[in-house]
N, C-alpha and C positions, 0 to 999 in steps of 0.2 A: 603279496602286497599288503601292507597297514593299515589300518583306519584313519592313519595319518597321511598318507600319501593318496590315498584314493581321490579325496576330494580338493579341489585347486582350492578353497577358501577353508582354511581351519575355524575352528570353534574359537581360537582366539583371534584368530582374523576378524569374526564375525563382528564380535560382542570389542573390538577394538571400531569396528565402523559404526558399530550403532552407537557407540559413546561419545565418539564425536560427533556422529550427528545428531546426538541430543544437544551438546552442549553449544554446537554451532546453531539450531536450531532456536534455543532458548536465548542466546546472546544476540541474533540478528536482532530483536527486538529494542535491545538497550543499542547498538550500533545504530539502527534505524532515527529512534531519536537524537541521537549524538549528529548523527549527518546532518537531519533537520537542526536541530539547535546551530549549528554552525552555517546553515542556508538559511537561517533568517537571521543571520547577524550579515554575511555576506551580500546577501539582499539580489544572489543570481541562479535563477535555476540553475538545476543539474548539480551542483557543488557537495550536495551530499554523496557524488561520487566518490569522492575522497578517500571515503572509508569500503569501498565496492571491495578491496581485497580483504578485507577481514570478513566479509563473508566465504570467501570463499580460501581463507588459511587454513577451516578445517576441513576440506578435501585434500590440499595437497599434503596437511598431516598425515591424513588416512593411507594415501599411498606411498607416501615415506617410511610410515611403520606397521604397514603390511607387507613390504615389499610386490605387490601382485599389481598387474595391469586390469582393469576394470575397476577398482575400488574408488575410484572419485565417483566414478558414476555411481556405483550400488550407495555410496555414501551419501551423494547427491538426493539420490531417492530417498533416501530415510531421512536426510536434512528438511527436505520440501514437504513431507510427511509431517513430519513434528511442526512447524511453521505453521502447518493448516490447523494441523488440530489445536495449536495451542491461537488459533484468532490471527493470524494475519490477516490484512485489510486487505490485501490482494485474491484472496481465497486460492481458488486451484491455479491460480496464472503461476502461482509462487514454483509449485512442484515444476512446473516448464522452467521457470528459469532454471531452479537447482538442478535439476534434469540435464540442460544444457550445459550448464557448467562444467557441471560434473564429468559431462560426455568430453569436453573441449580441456579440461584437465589431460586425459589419459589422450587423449590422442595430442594436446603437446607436446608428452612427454616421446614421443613413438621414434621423431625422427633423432635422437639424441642416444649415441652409442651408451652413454652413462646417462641415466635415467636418473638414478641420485648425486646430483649437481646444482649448484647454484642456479649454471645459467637454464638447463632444463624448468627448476623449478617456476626461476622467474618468467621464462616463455609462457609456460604452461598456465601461471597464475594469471599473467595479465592478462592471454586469452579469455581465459576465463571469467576473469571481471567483466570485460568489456563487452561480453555477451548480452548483457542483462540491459543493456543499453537499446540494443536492436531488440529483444524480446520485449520488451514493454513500449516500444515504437510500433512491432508489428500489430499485440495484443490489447494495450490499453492507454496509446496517448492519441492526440487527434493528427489524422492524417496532415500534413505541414507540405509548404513547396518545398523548394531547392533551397533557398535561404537556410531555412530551417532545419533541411538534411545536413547543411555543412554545421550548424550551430551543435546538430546529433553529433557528427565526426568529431568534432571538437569535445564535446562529454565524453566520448568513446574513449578518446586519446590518455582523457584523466583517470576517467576508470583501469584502462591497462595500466598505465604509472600506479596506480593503485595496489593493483595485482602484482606487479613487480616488486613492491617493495614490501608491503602489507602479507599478500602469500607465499610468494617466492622468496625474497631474503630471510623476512621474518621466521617461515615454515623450515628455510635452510638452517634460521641457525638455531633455531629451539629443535627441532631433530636434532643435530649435532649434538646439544648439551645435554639434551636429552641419554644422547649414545656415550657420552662423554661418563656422566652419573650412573651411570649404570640401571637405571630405570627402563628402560630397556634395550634388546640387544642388537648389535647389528644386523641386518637380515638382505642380501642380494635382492637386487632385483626380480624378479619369477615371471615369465612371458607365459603367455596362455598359451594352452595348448590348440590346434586348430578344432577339436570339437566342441572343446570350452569354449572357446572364441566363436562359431557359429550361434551355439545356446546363447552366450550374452549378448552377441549382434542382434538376435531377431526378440531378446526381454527388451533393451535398450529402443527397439523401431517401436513394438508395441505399445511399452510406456509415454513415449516421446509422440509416437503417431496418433494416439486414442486420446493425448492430451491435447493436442495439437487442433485434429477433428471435433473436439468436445468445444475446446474455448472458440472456435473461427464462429461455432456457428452458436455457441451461448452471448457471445458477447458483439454479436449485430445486432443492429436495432429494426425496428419494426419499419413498415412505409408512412406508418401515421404515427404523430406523438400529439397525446390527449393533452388538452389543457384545463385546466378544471382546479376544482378545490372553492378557495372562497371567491366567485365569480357569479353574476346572475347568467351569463350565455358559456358554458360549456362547449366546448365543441372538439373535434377532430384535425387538425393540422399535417398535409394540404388538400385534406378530401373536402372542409369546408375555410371560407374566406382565403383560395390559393390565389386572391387576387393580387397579395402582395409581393412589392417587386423583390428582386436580387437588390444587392446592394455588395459595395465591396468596401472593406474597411482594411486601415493596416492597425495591426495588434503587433504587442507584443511578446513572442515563444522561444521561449528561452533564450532569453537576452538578446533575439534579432529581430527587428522591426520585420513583420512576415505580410501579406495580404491573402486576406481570404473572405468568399464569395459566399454571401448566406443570405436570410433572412431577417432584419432584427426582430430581435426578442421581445425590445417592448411594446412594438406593434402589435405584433401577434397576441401579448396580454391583455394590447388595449381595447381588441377586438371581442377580448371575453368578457368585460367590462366588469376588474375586479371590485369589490366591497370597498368603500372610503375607508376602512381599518386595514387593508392586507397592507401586512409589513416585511414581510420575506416570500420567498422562492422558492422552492424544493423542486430540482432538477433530479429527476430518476432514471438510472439505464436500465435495460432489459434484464442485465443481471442482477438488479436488484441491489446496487451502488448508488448513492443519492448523496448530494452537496448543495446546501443553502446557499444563496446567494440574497443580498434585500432588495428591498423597493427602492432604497435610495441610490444604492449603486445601480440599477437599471435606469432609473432617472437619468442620472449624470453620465453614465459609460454606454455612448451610442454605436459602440462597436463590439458589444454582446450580441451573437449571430446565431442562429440556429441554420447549420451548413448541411448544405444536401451532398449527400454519399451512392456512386452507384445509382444503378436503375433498375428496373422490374421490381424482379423476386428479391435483389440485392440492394434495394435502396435502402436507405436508415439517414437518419442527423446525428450530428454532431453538435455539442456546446462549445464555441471556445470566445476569446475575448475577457471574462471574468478578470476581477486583479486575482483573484488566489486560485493556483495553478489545479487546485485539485478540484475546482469549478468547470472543468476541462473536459465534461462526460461525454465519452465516446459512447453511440449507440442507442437516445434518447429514446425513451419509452412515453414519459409522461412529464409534466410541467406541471406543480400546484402551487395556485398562490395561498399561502397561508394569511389569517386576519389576524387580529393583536395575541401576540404568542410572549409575553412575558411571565418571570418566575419572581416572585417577592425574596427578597432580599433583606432581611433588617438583623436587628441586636446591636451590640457592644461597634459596629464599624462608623468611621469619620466621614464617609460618603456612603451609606447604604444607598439601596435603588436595584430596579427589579434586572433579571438577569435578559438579555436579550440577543437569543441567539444567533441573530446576524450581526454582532457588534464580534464577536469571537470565531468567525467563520478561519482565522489566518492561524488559528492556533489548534482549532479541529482535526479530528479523525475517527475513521470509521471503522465500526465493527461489527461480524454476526451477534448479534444479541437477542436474546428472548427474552422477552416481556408480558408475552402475552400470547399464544396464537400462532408461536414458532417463530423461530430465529428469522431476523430482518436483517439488513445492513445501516447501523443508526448512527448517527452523529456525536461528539459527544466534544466539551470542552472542560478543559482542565477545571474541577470544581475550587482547587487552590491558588490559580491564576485569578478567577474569578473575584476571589476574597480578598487577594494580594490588591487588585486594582480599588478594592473599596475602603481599604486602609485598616485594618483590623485596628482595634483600640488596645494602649497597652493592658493588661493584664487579664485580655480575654483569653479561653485555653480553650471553648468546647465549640464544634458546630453541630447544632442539631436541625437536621433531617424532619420536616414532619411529610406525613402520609395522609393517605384517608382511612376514616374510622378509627381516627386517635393512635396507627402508628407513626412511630416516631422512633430515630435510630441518631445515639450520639457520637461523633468522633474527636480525638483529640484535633483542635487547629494546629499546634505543629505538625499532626501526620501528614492533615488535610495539604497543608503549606508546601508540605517536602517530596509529598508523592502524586507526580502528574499524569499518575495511571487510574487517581480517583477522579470521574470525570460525570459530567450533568448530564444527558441525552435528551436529545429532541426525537419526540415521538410524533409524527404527523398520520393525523387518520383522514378519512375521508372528509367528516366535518367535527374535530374539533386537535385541538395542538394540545400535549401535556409533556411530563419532563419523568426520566428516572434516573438513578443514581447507579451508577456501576464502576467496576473498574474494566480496565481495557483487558484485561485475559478475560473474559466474558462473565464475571462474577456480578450477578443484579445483588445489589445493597437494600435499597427500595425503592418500586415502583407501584406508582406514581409519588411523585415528591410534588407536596403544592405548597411548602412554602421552605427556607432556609433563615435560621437565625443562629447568630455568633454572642457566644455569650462570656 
């Protein structure tokens, strides 16, 4: 027997799955945004589905041009892998989706006498999409009624169309051309053998089970969610003032008017009797996920709930009601009110004025970032969006950054304008709000930034 034959996955098997799961890996990112950009023009949750099968085109590449059974999965692995390390906002939930995917690739393909075919692949793909739909229902959106589950069916449905055309056709005919150019070669399909298949059965339960085990119980929330920050009475919620009643409101989740039973939110603040300056919110989960909401939308939106989850050992809250879906945190830890948190803004613009980051919460996103004291999950909004709304003046070209202790960091405004991976951070401490500059793959620029001028 060969050194070629001994083993079910070759050395080019290999180094053919981990290339694509770097380059799927590195591309969900600009996908991601693409879905978004096209869900806030459409203006309806869920619609970034759309794109759900180009996440997952490069798995069915991978076992197109490895020919071997288990290669979505192992590919999946390594996909969800790179995603983490390179700053997804979802942290490790991500590796479970890819994980699943990956798993529901290869056993699409199973019940399909021709494994390399159109319709296989297209089964295989939509499954696959469509996964990611129910893993972040289970893991990270708020539990919903029945309304709400069918409004999930209905995402689900688009994500599969997704994977049908996006993995499945698409992955069908770029193999073919691929086989076609001679870039590489035909290669049968290859079934595992049964003690292959044992081994990769109980990698596959381990990864998928120990991820599984990790997030159920990283990302439940406590029985008490503190509320505190800038407040004169601090306190504990519902160990102290649980005199407040239920209330039921209907909101809107994902495009269906839902009803659900909580607590409102702005009682609960009003009982900690925030500072006459607090102007935002910093809602935080357990897992260390945090989304700004302000004072003025808590004023006006009387169906912001803090909903009770479970009981005993198992209770926790949940946020929902927010206009911006990512205001939605499952598993509350803590509620701060922040006091006056603005960034100066001046130079060469037709409307300067200071940055204020609950005016930009619909265009935000989060990331592990370190600033100081080890990586947190921070908020951050496009610093060129920023500039764009205050009108730069024609023939201004530079923004500069200042710091404290006289640093200061210039960049060109075209770059600033054209890349909305350079973003401002809201840093919330215990008692004071400051701001730093980074880009979304976790690059700090400068921190702290106290003032911005365009010149």
């Amino acid at each position: 027997m060969t050194s070629r034959s001994r083993y079910y996955y070759t050395t080019r098997d290999l180094l053919m799955m981990a290339a694509l799961a770097a380059l799927g890996g590195v591309a969900s990112t600009y996908i991601n945004a693409l879905g978004d950009a096209v869900q806030s023009v459409v203006g309806f949750a869920g619609t970034t589905q759309w794109a759900a099968g180009l996440h997952v085109l490069w798995l069915i590449l991978a076992v197109g041009l490895t020919g071997k059974q288990g290669a979505g999965t192992i590919t999946g692995v390594l996909k969800g892998a790179v995603e983490l390390l390179t700053g997804n906002t979802h942290g490790l939930l991500v590796v479970l989706v890819d994980v699943v995917a990956g798993v529901l690739v290869d056993l699409g393909l199973l019940p399909f006498r021709n494994r390399d075919s159109l319709p296989a692949y297209a089964v295989a793909g939509g499954l696959a999409s469509a996964s990611n739909v129910f893993v972040f229902q289970l893991f990270a959106a708020v539990p919903a009624d029945i309304l709400a589950y069918g409004a999930m069916a209905l995402i689900a449905v688009v994500a599969f169309a997704s994977g049908v055309v996006f993995a499945g056709v698409l992955g069908f005919s770029l193999l073919n051309a691929l086989r076609r150019s001679g870039v590489v070669k035909d290669r049968e399909p290859q079934p595992m053998g049964r003690r292959v298949g044992l081994i990769f059965a109980v990698f596959v339960v381990i990864i998928a089970g120990g991820l599984f085990i990790y997030l159920r119980s990283a990302l439940r929330g406590t029985a008490t969610v503190h509320i505190g920050g800038a407040v004169a009475a601090p306190y504990d919620f519902p160990a102290e003032h649980g005199d407040i009643p239920l209330i039921t409101a209907e909101v809107d989740s994902r495009g269906v008017a839902t009803r659900y039973e909580g607590y409102p939110l702005a009682e609960i603040i009003r009982r900690a009797e925030p500072n006459p300056d607090a102007e935002n919110i910093l809602l935080r989960a357990t897992d260390g996920y945090a989304f700004l909401i302000s004072m003025e939308e808590l004023e006006r939106n009387d169906s912001i709930l803090l909903c009770p989850q479970g009981r005993g050992d198992d209770a926790s809250f949940d946020i929902v009601g927010p206009e911006s879906s990512k205001a939605w945190v499952r598993g509350m830890a803590e509620v701060i009110v922040i006091g006056a948190s603005k960034l100066p803004v001046e130079g060469a613009l037709d409307a300067p004025g200071p940055f204020n980051p609950a005016d930009w919460t619909s265009v935000m996103d989060s990331i592990p970032l370190d600033v100081g004291g080890g990586a947190r999950k921070l908020q951050g909004a496009p610093l060129g969006k920023v500039l764009e709304a205050m009108s730069p003046q024609a023939g201004a070209e530079t923004v500069i950054l200042y710091g404290e202790g006289g640093e200061e960091l210039a960049l060109p405004l075209a770059d600033v304008l054209a890349d909305d991976s350079i973003r401002l951070f809201t840093v919330v401490e215990a008692d004071s709000v400051w701001f730093a500059a980074a880009r979304m793959n976790g690059e700090v620029l400068l921190s702290p930034v106290s003032r911005v001028v365009v010149q």
